[in-house]
CHARMM internal coordinates of N, CA and C (Angstrom, degrees):
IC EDIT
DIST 1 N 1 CA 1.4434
DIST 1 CA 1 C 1.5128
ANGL 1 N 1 CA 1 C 108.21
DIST 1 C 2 N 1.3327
ANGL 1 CA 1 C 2 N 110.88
DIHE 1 N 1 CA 1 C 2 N 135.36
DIST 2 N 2 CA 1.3356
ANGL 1 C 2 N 2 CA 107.53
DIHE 1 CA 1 C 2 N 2 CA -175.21
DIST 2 CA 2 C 2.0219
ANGL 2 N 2 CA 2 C 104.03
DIHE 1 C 2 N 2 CA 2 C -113.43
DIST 2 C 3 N 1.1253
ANGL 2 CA 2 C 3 N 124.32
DIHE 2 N 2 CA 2 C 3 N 175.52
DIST 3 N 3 CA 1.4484
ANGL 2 C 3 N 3 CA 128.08
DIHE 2 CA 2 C 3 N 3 CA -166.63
DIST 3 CA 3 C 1.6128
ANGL 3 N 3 CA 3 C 101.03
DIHE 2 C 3 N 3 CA 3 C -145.35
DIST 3 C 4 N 1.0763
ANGL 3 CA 3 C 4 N 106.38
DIHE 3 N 3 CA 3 C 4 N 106.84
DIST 4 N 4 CA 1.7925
ANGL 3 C 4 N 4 CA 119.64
DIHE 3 CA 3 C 4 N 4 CA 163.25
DIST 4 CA 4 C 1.4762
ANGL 4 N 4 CA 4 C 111.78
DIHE 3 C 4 N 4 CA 4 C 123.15
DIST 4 C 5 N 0.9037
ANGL 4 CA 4 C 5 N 100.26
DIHE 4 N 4 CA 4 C 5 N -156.87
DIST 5 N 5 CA 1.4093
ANGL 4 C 5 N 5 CA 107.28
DIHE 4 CA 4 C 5 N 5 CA -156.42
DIST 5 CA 5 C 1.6860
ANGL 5 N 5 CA 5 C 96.68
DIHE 4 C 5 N 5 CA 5 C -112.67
DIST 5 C 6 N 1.4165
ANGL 5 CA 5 C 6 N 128.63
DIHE 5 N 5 CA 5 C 6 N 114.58
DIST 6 N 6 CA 1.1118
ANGL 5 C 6 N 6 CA 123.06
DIHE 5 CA 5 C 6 N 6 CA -169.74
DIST 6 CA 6 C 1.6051
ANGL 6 N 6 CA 6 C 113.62
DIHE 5 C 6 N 6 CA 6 C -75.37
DIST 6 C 7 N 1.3421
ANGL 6 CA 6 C 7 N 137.00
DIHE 6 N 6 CA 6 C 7 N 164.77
DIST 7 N 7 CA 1.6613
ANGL 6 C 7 N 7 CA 123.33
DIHE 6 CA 6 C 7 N 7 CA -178.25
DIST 7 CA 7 C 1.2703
ANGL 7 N 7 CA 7 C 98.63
DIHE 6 C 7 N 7 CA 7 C -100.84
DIST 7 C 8 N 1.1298
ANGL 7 CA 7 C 8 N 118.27
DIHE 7 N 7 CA 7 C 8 N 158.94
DIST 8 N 8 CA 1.5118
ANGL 7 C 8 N 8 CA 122.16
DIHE 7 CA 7 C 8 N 8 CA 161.40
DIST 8 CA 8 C 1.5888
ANGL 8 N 8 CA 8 C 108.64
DIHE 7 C 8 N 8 CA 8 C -101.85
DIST 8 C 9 N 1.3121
ANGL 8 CA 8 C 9 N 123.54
DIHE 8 N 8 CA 8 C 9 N 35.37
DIST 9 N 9 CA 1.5537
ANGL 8 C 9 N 9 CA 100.47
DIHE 8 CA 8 C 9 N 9 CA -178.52
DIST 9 CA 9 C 1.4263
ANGL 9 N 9 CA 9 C 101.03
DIHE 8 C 9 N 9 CA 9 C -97.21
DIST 9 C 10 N 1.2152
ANGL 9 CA 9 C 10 N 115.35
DIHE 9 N 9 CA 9 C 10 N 157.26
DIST 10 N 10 CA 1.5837
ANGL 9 C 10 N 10 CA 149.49
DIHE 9 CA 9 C 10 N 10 CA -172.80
DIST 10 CA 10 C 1.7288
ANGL 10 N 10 CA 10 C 90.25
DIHE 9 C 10 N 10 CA 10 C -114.77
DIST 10 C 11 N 1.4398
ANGL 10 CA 10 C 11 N 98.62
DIHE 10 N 10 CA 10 C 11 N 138.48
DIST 11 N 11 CA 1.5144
ANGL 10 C 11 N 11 CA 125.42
DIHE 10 CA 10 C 11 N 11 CA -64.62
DIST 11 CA 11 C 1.1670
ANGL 11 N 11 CA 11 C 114.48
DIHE 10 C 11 N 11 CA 11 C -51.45
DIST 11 C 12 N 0.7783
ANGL 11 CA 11 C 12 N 118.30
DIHE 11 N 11 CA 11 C 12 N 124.67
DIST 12 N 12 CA 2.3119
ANGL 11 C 12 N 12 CA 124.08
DIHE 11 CA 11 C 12 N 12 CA 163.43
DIST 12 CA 12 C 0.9191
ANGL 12 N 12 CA 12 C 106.57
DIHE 11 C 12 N 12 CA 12 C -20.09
DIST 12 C 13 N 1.3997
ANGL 12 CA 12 C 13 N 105.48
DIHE 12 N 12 CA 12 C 13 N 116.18
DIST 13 N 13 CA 1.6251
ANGL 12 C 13 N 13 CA 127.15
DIHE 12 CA 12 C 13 N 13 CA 166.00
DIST 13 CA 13 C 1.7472
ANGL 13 N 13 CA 13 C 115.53
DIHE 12 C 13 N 13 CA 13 C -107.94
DIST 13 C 14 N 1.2321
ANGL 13 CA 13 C 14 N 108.45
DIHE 13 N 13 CA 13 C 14 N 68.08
DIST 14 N 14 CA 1.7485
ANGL 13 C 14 N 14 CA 115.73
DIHE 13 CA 13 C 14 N 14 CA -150.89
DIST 14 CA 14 C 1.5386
ANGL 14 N 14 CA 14 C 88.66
DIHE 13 C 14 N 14 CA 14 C -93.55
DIST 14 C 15 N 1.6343
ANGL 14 CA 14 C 15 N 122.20
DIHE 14 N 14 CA 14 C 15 N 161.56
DIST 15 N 15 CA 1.2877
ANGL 14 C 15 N 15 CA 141.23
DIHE 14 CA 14 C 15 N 15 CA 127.42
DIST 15 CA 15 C 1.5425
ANGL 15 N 15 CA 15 C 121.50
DIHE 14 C 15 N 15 CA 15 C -105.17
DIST 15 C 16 N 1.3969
ANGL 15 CA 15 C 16 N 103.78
DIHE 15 N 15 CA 15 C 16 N 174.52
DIST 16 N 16 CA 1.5278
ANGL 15 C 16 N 16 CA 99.87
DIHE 15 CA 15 C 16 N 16 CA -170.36
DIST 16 CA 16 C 1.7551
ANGL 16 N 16 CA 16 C 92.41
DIHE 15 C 16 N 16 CA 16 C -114.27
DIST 16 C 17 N 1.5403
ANGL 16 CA 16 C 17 N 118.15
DIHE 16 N 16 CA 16 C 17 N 120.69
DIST 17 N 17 CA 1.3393
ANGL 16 C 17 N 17 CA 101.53
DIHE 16 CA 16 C 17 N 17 CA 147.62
DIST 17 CA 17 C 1.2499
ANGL 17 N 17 CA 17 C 153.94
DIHE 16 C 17 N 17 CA 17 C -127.95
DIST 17 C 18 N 1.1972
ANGL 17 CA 17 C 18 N 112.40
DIHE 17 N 17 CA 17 C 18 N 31.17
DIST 18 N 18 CA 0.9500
ANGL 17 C 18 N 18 CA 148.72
DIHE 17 CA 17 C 18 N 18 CA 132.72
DIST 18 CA 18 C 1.6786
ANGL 18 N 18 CA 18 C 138.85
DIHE 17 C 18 N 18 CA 18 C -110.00
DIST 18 C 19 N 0.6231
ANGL 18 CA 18 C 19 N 166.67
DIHE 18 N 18 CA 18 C 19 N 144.66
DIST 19 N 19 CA 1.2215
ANGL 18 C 19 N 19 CA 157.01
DIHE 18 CA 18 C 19 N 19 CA -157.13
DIST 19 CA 19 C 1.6532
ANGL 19 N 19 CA 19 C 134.80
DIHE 18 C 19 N 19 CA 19 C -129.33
DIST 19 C 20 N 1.1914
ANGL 19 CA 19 C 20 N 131.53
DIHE 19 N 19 CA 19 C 20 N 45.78
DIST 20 N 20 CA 1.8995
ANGL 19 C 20 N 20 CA 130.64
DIHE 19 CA 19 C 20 N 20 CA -159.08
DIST 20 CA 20 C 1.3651
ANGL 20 N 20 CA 20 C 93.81
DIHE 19 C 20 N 20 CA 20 C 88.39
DIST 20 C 21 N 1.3995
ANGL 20 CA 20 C 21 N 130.62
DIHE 20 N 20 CA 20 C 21 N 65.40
DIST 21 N 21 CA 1.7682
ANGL 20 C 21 N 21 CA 110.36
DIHE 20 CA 20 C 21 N 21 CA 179.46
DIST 21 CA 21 C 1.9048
ANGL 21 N 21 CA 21 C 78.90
DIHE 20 C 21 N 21 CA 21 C -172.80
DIST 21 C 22 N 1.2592
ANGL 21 CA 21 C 22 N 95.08
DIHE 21 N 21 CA 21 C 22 N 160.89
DIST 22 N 22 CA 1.6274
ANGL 21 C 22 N 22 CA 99.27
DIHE 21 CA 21 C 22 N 22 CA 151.30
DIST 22 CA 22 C 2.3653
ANGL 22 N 22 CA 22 C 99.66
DIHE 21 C 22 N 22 CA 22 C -149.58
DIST 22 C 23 N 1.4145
ANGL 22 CA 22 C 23 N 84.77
DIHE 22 N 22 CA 22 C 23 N 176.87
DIST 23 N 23 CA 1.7122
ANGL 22 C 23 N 23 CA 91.32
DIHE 22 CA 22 C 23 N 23 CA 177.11
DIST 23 CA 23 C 1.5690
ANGL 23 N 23 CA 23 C 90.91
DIHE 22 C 23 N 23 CA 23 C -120.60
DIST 23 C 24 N 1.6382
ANGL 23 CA 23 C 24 N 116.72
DIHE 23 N 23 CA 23 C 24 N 131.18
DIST 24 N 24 CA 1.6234
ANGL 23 C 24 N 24 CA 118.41
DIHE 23 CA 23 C 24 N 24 CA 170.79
DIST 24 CA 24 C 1.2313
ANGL 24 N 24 CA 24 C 114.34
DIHE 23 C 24 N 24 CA 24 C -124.63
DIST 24 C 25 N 0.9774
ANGL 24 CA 24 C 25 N 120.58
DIHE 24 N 24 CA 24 C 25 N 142.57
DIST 25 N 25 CA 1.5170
ANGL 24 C 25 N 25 CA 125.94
DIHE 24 CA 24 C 25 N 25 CA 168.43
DIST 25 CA 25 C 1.7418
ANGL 25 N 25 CA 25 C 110.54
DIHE 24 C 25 N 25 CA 25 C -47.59
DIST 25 C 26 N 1.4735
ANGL 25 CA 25 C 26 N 107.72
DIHE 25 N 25 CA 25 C 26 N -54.94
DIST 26 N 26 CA 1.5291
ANGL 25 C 26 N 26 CA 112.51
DIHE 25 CA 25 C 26 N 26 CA 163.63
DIST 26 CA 26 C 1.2219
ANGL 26 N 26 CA 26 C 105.16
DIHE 25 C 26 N 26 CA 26 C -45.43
DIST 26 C 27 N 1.9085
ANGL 26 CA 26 C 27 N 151.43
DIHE 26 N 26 CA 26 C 27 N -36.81
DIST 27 N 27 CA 1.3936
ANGL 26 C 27 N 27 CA 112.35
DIHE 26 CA 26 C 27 N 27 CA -174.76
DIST 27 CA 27 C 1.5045
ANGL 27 N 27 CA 27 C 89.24
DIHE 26 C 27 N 27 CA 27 C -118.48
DIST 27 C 28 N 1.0522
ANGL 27 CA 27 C 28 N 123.79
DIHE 27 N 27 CA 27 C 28 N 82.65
DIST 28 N 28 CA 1.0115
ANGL 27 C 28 N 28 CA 139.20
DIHE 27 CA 27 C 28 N 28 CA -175.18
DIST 28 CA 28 C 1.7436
ANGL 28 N 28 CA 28 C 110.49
DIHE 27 C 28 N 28 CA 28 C -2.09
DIST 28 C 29 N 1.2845
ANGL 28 CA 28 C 29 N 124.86
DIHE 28 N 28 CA 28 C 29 N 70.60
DIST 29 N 29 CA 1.3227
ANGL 28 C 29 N 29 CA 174.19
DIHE 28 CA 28 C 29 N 29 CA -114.76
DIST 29 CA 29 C 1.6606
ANGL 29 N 29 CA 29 C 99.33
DIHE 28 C 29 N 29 CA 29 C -33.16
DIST 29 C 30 N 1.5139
ANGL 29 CA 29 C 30 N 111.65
DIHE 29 N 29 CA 29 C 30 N 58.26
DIST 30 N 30 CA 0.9696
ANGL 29 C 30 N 30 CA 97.39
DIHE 29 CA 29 C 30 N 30 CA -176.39
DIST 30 CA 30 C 1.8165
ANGL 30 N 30 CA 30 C 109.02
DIHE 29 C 30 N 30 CA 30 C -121.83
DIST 30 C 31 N 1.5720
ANGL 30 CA 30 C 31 N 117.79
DIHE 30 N 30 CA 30 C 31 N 165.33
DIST 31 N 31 CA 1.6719
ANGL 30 C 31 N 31 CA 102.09
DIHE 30 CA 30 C 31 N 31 CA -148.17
DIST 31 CA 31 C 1.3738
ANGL 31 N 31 CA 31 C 91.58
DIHE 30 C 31 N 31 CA 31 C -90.67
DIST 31 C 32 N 1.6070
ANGL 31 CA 31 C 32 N 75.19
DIHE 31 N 31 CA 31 C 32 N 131.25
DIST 32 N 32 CA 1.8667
ANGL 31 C 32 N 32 CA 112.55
DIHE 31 CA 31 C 32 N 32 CA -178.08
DIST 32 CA 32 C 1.3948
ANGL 32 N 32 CA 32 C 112.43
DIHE 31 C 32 N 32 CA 32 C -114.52
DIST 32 C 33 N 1.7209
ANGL 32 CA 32 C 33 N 131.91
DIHE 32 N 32 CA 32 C 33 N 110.25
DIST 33 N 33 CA 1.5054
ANGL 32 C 33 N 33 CA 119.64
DIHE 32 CA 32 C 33 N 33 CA 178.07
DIST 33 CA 33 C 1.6989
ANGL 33 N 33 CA 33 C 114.08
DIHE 32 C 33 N 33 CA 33 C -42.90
DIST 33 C 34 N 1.5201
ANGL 33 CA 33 C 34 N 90.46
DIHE 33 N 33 CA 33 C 34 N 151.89
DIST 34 N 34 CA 1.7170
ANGL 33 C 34 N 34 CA 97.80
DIHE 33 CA 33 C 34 N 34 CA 168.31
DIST 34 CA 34 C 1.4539
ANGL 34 N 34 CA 34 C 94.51
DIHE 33 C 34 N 34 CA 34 C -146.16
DIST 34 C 35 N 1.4900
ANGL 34 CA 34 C 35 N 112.27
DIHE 34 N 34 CA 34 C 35 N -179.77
DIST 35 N 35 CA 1.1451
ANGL 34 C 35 N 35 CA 132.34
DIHE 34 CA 34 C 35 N 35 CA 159.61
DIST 35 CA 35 C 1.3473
ANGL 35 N 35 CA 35 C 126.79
DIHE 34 C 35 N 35 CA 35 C -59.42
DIST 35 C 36 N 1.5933
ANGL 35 CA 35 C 36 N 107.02
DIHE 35 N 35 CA 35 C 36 N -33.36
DIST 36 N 36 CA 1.1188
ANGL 35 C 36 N 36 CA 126.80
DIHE 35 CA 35 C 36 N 36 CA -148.86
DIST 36 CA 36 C 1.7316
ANGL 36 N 36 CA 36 C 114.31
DIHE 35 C 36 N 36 CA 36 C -114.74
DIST 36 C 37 N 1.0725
ANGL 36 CA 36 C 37 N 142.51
DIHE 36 N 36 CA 36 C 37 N 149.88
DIST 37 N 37 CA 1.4483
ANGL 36 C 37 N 37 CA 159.82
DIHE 36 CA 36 C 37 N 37 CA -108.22
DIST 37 CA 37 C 1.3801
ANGL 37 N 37 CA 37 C 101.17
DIHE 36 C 37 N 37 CA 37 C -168.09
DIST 37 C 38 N 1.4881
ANGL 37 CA 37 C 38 N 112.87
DIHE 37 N 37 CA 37 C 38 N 116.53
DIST 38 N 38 CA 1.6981
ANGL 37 C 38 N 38 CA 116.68
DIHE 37 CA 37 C 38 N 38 CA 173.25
DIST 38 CA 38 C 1.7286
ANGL 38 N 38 CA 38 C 103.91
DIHE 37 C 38 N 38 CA 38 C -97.01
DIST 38 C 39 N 0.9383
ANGL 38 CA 38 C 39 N 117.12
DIHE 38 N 38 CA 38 C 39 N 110.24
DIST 39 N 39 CA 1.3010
ANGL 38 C 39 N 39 CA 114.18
DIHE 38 CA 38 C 39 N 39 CA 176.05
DIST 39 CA 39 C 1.5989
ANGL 39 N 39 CA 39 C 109.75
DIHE 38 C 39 N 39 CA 39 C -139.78
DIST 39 C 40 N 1.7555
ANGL 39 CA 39 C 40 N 108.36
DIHE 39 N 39 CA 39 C 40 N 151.51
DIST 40 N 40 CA 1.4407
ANGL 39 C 40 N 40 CA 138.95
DIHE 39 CA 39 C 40 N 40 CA 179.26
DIST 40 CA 40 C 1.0201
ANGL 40 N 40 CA 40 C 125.78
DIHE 39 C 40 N 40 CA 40 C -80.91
DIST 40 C 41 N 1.4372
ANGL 40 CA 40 C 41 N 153.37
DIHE 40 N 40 CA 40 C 41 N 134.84
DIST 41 N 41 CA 1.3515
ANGL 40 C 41 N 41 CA 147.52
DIHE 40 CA 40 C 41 N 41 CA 131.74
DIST 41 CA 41 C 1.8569
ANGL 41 N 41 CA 41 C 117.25
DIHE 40 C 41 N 41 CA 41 C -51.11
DIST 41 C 42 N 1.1756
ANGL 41 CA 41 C 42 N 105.79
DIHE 41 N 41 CA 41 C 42 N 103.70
DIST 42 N 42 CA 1.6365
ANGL 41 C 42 N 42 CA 113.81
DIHE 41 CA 41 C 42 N 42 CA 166.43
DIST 42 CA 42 C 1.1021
ANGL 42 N 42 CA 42 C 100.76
DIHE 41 C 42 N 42 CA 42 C -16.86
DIST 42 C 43 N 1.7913
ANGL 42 CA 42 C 43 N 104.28
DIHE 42 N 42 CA 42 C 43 N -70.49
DIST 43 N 43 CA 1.7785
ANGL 42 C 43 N 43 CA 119.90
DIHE 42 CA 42 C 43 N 43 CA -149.60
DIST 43 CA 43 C 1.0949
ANGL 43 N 43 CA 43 C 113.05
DIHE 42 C 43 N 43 CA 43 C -85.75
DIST 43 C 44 N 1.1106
ANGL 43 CA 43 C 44 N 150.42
DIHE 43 N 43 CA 43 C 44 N -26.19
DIST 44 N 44 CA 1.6203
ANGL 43 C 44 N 44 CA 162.49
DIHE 43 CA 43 C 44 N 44 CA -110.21
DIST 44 CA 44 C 2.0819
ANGL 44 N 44 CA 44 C 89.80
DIHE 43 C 44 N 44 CA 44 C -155.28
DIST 44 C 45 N 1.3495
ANGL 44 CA 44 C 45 N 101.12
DIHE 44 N 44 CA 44 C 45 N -72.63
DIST 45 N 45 CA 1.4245
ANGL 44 C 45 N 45 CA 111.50
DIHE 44 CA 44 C 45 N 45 CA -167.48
DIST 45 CA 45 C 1.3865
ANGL 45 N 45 CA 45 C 130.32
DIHE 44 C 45 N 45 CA 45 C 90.86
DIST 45 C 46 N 1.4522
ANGL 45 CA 45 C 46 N 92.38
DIHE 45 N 45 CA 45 C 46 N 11.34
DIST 46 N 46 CA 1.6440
ANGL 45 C 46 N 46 CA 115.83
DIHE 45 CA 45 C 46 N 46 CA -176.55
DIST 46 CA 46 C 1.4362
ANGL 46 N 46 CA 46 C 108.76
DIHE 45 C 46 N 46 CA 46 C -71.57
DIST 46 C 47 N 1.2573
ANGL 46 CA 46 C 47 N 161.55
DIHE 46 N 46 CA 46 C 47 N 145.55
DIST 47 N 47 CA 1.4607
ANGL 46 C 47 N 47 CA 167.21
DIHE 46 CA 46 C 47 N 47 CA 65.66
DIST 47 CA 47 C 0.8824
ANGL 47 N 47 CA 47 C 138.35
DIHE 46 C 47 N 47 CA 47 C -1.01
DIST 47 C 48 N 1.4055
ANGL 47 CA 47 C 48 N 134.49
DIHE 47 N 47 CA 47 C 48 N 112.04
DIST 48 N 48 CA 1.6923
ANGL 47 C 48 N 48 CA 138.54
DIHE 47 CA 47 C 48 N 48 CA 175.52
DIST 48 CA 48 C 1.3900
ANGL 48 N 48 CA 48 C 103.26
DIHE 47 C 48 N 48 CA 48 C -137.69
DIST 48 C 49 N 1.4638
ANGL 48 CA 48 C 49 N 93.59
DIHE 48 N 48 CA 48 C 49 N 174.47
DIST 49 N 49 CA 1.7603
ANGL 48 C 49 N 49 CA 102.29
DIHE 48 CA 48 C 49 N 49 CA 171.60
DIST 49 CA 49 C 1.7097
ANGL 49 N 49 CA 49 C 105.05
DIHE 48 C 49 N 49 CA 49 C -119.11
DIST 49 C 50 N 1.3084
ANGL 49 CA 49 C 50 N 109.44
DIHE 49 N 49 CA 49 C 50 N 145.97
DIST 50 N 50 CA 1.4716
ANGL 49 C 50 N 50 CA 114.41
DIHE 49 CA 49 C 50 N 50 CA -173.04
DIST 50 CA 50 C 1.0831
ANGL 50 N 50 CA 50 C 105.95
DIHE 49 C 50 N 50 CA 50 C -164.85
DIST 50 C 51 N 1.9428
ANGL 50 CA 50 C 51 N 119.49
DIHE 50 N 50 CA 50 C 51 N 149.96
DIST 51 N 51 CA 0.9645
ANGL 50 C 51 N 51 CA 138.53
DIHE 50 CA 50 C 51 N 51 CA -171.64
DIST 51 CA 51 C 1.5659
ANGL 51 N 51 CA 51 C 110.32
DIHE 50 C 51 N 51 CA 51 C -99.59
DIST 51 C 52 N 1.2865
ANGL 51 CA 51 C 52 N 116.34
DIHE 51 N 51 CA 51 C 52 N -5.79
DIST 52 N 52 CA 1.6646
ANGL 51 C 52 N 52 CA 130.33
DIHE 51 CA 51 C 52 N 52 CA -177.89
DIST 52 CA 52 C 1.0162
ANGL 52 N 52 CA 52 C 87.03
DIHE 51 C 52 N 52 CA 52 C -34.98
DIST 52 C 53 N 1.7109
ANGL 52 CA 52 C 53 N 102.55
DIHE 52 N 52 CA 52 C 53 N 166.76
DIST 53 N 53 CA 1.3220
ANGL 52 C 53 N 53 CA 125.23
DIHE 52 CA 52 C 53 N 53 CA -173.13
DIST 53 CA 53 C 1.5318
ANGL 53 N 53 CA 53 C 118.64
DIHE 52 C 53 N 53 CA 53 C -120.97
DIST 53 C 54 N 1.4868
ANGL 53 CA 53 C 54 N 79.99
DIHE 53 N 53 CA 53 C 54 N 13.31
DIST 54 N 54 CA 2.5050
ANGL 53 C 54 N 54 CA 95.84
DIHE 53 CA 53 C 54 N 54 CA -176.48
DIST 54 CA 54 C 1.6999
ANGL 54 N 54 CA 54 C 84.37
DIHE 53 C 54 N 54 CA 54 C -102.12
DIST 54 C 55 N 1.7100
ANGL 54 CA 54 C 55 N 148.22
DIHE 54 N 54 CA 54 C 55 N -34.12
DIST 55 N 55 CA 1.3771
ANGL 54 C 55 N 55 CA 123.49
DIHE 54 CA 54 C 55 N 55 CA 158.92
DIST 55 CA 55 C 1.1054
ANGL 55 N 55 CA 55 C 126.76
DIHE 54 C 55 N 55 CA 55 C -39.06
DIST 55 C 56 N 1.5936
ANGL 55 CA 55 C 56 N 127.64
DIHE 55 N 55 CA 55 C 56 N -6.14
DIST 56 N 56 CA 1.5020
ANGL 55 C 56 N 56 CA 93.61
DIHE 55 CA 55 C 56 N 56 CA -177.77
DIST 56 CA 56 C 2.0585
ANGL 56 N 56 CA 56 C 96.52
DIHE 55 C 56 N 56 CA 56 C -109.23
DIST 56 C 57 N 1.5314
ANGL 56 CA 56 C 57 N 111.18
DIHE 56 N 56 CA 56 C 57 N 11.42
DIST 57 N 57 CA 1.1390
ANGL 56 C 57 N 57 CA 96.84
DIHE 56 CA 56 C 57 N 57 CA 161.68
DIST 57 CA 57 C 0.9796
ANGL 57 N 57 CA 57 C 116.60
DIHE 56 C 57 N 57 CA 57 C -82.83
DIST 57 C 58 N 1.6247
ANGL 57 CA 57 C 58 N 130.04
DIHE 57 N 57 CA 57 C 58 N -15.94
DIST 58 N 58 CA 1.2205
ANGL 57 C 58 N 58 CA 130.34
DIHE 57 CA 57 C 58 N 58 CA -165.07
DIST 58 CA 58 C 1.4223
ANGL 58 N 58 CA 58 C 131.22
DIHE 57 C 58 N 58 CA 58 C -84.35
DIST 58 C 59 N 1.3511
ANGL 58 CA 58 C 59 N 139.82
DIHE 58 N 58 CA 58 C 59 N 159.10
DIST 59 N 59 CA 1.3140
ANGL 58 C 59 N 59 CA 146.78
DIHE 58 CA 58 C 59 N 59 CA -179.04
DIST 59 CA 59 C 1.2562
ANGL 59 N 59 CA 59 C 97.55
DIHE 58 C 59 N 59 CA 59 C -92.52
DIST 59 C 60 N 2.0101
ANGL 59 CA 59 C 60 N 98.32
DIHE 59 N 59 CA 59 C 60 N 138.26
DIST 60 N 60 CA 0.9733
ANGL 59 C 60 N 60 CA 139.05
DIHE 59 CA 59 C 60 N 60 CA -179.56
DIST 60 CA 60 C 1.4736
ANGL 60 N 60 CA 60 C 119.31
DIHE 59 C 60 N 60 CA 60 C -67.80
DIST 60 C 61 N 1.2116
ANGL 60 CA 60 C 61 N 144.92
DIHE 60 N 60 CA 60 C 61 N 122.87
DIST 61 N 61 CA 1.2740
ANGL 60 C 61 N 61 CA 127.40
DIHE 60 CA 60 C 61 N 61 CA -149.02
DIST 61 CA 61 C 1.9645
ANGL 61 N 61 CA 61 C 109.43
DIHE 60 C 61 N 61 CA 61 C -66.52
DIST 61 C 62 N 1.2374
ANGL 61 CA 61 C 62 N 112.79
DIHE 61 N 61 CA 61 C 62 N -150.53
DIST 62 N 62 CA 1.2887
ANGL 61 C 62 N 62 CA 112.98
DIHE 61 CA 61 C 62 N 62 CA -166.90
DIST 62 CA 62 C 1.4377
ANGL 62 N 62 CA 62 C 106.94
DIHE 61 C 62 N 62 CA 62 C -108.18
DIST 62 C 63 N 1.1694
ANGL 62 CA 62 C 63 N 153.19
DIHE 62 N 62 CA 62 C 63 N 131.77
DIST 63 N 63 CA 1.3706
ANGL 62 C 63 N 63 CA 120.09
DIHE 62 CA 62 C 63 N 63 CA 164.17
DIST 63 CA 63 C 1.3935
ANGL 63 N 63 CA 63 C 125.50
DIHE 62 C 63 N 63 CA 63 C -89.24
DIST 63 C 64 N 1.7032
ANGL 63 CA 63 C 64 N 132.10
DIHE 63 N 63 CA 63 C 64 N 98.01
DIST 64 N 64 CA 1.5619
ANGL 63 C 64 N 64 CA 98.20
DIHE 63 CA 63 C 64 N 64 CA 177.07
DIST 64 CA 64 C 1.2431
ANGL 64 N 64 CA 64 C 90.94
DIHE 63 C 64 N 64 CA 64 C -119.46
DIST 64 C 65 N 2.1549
ANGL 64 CA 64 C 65 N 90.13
DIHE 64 N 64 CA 64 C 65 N 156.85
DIST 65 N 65 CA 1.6149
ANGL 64 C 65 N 65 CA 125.24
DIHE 64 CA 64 C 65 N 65 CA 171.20
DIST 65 CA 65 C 1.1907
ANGL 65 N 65 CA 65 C 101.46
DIHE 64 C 65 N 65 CA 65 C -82.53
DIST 65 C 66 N 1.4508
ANGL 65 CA 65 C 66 N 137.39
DIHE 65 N 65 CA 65 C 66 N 166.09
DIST 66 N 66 CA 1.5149
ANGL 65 C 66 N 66 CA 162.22
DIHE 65 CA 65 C 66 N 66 CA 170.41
DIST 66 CA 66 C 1.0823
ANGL 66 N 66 CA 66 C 99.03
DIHE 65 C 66 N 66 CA 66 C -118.55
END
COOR INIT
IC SEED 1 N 1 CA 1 C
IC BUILD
């Protein structure tokens, strides 16, 4: 099962931010493996979760503090 709204941009400009893990309210949001991959569209900025197999070429997003 995947979660969001997939992008249609040509070619995918994805980050990863999360990575094989999710956070749930059920484990009281703490990181739990999954199958599944939260990742962004650069261009679009859209979000889903997916098990594809082009996330693990992809870069992990950036982290910045303020």
């Amino acid at each position: 099962m995947s979660g969001g709204s997939v992008c249609k941009c040509r070619p995918r400009n994805i980050e990863v931010l999360a990575r094989k893990c999710n956070y749930s309210a059920f484990n009281g949001y703490r990181h739990t493996y999954s199958d599944y991959s939260l990742v962004r569209c650069l261009t679009c900025g859209r979000t889903w979760r997916t098990k594809a197999s082009y996330v693990d070429d992809a870069p992990n997003a950036a982290i910045t503090r303020g």
